[in-house]
C-alpha positions as CSV (number, residue, x, y, z in Angstrom):
1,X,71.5,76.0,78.5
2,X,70.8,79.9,79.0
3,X,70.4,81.7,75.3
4,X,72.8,84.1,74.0
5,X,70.6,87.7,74.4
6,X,71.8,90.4,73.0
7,X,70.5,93.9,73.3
8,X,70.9,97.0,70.9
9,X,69.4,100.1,71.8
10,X,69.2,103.7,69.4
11,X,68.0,106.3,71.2
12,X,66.9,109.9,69.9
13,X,65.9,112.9,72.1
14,X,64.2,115.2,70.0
15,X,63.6,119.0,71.0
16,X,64.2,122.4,69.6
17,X,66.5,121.1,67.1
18,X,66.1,120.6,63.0
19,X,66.8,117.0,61.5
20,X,70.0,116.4,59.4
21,X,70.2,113.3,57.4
22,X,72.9,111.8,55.7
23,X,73.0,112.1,51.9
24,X,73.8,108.5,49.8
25,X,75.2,108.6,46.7
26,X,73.2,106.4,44.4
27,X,74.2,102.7,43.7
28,X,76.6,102.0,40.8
29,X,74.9,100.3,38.0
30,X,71.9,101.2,38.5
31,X,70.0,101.6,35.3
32,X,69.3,105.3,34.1
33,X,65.3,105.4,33.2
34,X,65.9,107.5,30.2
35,X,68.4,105.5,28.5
36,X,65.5,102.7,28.5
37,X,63.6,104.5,26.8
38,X,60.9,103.9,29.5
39,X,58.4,106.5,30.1
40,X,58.8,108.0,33.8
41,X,57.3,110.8,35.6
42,X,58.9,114.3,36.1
43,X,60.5,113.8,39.3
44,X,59.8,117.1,41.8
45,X,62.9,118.8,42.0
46,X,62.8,119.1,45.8
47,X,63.8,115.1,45.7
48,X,66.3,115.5,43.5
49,X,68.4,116.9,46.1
50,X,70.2,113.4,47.6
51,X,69.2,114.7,51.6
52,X,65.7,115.5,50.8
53,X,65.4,112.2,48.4
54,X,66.9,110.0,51.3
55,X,64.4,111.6,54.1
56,X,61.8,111.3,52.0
57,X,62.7,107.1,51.5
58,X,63.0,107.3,55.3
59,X,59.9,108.8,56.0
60,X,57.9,106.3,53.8
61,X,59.2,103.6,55.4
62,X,57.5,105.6,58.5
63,X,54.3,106.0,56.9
64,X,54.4,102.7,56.2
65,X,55.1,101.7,59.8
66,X,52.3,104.0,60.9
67,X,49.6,102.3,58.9
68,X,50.4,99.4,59.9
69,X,50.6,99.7,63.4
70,X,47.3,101.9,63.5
71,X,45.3,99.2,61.7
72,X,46.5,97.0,64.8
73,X,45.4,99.3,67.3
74,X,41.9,100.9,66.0
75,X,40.6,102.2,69.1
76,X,43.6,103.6,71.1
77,X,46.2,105.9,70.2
78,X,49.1,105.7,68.1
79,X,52.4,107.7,68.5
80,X,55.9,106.6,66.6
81,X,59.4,107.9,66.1
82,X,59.8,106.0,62.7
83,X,63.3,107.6,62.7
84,X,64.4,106.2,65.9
85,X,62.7,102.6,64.9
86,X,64.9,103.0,61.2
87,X,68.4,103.9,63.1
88,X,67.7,101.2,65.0
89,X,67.5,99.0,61.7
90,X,70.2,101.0,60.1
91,X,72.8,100.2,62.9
92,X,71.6,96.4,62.6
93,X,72.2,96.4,59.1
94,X,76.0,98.1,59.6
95,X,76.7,94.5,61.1
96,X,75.7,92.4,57.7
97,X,78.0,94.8,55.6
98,X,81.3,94.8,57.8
99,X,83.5,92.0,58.2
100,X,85.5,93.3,61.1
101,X,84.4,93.8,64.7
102,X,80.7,94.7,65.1
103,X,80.8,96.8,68.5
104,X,83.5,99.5,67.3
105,X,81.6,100.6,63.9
106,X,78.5,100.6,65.8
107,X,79.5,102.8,68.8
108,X,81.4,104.8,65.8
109,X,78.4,105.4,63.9
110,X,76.1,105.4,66.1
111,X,77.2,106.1,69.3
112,X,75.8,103.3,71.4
113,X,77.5,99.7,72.4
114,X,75.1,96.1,72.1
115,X,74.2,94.6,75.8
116,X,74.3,90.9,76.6
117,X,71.9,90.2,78.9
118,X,71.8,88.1,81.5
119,X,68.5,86.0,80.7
120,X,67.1,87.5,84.1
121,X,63.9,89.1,84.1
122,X,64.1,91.5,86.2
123,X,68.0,92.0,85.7
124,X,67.4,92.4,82.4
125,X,64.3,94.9,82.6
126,X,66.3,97.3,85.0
127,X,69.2,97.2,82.5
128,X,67.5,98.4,79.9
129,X,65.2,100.9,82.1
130,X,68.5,102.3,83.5
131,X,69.8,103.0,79.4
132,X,66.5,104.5,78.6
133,X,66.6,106.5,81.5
134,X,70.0,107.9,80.6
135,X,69.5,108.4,77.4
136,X,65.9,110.0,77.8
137,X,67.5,112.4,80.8
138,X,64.5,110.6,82.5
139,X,61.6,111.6,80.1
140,X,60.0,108.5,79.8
141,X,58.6,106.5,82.1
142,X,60.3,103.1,83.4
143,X,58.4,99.5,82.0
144,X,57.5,97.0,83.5
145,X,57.1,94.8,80.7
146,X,59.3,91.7,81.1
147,X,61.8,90.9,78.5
148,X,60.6,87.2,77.0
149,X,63.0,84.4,77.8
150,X,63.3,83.1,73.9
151,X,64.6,86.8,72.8
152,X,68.1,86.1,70.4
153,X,68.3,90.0,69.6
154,X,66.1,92.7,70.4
155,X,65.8,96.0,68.8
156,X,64.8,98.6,71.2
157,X,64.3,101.9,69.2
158,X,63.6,105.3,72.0
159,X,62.3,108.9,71.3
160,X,61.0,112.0,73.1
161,X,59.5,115.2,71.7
162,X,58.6,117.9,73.4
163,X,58.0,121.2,71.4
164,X,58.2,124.8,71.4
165,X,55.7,126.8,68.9
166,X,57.0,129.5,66.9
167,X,54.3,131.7,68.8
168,X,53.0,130.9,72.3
169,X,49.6,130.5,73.4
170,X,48.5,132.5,76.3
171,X,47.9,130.1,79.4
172,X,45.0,132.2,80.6
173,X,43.0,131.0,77.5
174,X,43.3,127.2,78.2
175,X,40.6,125.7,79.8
176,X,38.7,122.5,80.1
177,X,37.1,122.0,77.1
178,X,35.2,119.4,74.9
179,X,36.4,116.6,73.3
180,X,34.6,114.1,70.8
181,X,35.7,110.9,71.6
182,X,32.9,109.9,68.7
183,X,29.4,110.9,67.6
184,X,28.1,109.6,71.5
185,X,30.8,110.0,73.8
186,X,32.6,113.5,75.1
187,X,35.0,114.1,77.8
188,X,36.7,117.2,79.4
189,X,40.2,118.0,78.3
190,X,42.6,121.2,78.9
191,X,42.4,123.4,75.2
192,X,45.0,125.6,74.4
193,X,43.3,128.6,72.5
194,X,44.1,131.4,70.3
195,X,41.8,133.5,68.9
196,X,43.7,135.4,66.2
197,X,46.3,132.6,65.4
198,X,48.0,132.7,62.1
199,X,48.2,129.5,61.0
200,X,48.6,127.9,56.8
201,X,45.0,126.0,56.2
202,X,43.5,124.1,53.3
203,X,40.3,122.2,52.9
204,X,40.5,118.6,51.0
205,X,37.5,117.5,49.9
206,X,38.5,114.2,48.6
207,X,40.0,113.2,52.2
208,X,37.0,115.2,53.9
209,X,38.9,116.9,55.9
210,X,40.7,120.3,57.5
211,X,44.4,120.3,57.3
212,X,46.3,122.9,59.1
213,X,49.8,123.4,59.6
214,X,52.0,125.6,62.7
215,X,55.4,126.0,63.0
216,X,57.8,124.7,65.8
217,X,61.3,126.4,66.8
218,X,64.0,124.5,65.2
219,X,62.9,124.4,61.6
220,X,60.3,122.6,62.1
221,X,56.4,121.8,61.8
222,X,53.3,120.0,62.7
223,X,50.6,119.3,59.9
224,X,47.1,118.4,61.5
225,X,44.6,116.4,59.6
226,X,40.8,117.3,61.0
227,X,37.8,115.0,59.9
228,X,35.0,117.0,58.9
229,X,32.7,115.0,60.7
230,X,33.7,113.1,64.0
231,X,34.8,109.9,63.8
232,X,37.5,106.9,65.0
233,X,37.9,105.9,61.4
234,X,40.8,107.6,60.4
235,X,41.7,105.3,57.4
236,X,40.7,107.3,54.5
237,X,43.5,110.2,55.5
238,X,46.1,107.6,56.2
239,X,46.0,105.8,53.0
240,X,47.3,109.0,51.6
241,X,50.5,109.8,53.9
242,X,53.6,109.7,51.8
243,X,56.1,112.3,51.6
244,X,55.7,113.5,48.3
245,X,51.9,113.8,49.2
246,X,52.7,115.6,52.5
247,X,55.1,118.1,50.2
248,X,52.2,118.7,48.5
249,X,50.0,119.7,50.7
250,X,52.9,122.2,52.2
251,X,53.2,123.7,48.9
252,X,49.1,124.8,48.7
253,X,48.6,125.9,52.0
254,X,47.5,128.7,52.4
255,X,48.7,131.4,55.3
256,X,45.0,132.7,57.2
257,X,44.5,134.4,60.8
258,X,42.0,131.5,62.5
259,X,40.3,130.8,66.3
260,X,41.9,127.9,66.8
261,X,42.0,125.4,70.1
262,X,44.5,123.0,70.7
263,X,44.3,120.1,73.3
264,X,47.3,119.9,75.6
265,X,49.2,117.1,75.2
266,X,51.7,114.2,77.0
267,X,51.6,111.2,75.8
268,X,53.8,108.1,75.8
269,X,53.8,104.8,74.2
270,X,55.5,102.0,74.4
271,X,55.3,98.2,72.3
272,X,56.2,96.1,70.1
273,X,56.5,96.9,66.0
274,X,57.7,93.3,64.9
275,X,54.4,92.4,63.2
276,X,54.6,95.8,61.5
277,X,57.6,95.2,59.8
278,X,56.9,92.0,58.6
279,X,53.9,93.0,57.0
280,X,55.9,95.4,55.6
281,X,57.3,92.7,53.4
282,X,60.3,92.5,55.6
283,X,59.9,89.2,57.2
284,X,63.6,88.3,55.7
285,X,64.8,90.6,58.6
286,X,63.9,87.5,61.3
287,X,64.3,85.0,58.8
288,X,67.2,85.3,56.8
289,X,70.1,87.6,58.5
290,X,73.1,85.8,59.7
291,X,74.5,87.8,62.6
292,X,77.0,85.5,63.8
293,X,79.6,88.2,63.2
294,X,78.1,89.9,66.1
295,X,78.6,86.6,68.6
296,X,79.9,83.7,66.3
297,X,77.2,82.0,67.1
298,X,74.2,81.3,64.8
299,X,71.7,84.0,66.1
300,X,68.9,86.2,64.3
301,X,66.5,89.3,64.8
302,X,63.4,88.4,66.8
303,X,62.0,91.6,68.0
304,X,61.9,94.6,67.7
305,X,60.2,97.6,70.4
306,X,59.7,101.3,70.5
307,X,59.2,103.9,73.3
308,X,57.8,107.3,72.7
309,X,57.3,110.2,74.7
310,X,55.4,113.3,73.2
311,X,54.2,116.3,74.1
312,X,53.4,120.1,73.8
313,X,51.9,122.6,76.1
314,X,52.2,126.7,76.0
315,X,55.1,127.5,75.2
316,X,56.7,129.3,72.5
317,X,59.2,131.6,71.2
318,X,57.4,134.8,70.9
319,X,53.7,136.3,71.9
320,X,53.1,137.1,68.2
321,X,53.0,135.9,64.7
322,X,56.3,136.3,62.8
323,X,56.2,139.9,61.2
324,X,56.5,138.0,57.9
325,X,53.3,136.2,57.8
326,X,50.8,137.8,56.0
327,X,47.9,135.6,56.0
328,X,44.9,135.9,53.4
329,X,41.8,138.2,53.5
330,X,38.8,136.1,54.5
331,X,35.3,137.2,53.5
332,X,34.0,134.4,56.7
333,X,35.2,133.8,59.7
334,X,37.3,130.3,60.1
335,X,37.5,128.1,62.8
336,X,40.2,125.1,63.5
337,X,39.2,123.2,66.9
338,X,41.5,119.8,67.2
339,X,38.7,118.5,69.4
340,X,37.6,115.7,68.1
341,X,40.2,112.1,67.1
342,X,43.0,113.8,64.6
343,X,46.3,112.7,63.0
344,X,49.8,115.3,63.4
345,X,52.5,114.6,61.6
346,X,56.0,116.3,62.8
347,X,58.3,117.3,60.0
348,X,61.5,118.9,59.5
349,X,60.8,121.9,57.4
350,X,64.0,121.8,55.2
351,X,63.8,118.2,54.1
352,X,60.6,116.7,54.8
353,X,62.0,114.2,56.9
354,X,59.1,112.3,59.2
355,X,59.9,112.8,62.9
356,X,57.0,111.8,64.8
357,X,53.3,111.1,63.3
358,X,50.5,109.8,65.8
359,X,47.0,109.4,65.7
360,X,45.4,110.8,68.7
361,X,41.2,109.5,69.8
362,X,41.7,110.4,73.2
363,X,44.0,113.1,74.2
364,X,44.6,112.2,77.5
365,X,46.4,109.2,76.8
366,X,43.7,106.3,78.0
């Protein structure tokens, strides 16, 4: 007898556009910490603002998701939408608090209809190629990754980036550079370079390592966390990714004129983040869900994929610096070369949301 497979795909194409989330309110009941009496810490004010608050849940949970995955894969690459992979959970979840039809709240809220596949292969692998296709506009590249016969649902969360600086670099400065793979082995890569970029720096010593942040059109940023020595290990710096950490660190930055090279990059990736969320502590999502209101039939969550595209070349918005950037008086001459293994993370500038974060060893995508 052929199992019931059903198929719900989020997709997100992410380009010179800000992030807007939804604001909450917060649950009734909920106990107010200083009518305990209980002894809490001033809360920022920036999260007391329900949007920023609710990205800044979000993007935990993608922190989260990015440590875990990246202890999986120490030696390759790592690039995640957590915000496609949490819509993804989000439209699940609008099944398990609706007691009418599934598909018509869903393609409501979310814009996208579930798929029953047929239990073919190859059917069912040019189905879902032919979605991500459409909804990519053909940015990422077609699988061939078989879907498993025992699937119930699958989860299939999709995102591409491609982003425009705030100020261009000038295409006849990139050239084939060095790039530290580790302490032993180097290979030849295209570097973007600018040799007067203004760009917000800091130095953390705890973390051991450069941090430097440049704008994107569409209010938005990438933060760049530079080893001070070369190395794979990237653990230290990822133990500290949180949001209110990251806000930090964009409140002490400090604005500087820099030479600074940049690898180009394309990337895609594309897997599985099932055991990633269930060491997350969220094993009762495959264990304990009942989503027969979705079939009538007794069927759970069993897996649940990504696809990523990413990438940035040249182009930007203007040839110079925003006339309101003055950056800081140096006494020394500073340098910021991303050519050795580095972590970005992509933000949106007004609420700290978490777009895309990735750890890159080898920029050309081996």
């Amino acid at each position: 007898m052929q199992a019931l497979v059903l198929l719900l795909c989020i997709g997100a194409l992410l380009g010179h556009s800000s992030c807007q989330n939804p604001a909450s309110p917060p649950e009734e009941g909920s106990p107010d910490p200083e009518s305990t009496g209980a002894l809490v810490e001033e809360e920022d004010p920036f999260f007391k603002v329900p949007v920023n608050k609710l990205a800044a849940a979000v993007s935990n949970f993608g922190y989260d998701l990015y440590r875990a995955q990246s202890g999986m894969s120490p030696t390759t690459n790592v690039l995640l939408s957590p915000l496609s992979v949490a819509t993804a959970l989000s439209a699940l979840s609008l099944e398990l608090r609706i007691k009418s039809s599934f598909v018509a709240p869903l393609e409501k809220s979310y814009g996208t209809r579930p798929r029953v596949l047929t239990g073919s292969p190859r059917l069912d692998l040019q189905e879902i190629n032919n979605w991500v296709q459409a909804q990519m506009k053909g940015k990422l590249a077609r699988s061939t990754k078989e879907i498993p016969n025992e699937i119930s649902i699958l989860l299939l969360g999709v995102a591409h980036f491609k982003g425009q600086w705030v100020t261009k670099f000038d295409s006849r400065k990139t050239s084939l550079e060095d790039f530290h793979l580790d302490e032993e082995r180097t290979v030849r890569v295209p570097m973007m370079s600018d040799p007067k970029a203004v760009l917000r720096y800091g130095l953390d010593s705890d973390l051991s390592c450069k941090i430097a942040q440049l704008p994107l059109t569409g209010s938005m940023s990438i933060i760049f966390f530079l080893p001070l020595k070369v190395t794979q290990n990237l653990t230290l710096i990822e133990e500290s990714l949180t949001s209110e950490f990251i806000h930090d660190i964009d409140r002490e930055l400090k604005t500087v004129q820099a030479v600074l090279t940049v690898p180009k990059l394309k990337l895609s990736y594309e897997g599985e983040v099932t055991k990633s969320l269930q060491e997350m502590k969220l094993q009762s999502l495959f264990d304990s869900p009942d989503f027969s209101k979705i079939t009538g039939k007794p069927i759970k969550l069993t897996q649940v994929e990504h696809r990523a595209g990413f990438e940035w070349n040249e182009d930007g918005a203007g040839a110079t610096p925003s006339p309101g950037l003055q950056p800081a008086h140096l006494t020394f001459p500073l340098d910021y070369h991303l050519n050795q293994p580095f972590i970005f993370v992509l933000r949106d500038t007004d609420t700290g949301a978490l777009l895309f974060i990735g750890k890159i060893l080898d920029p050309r995508g081996t």
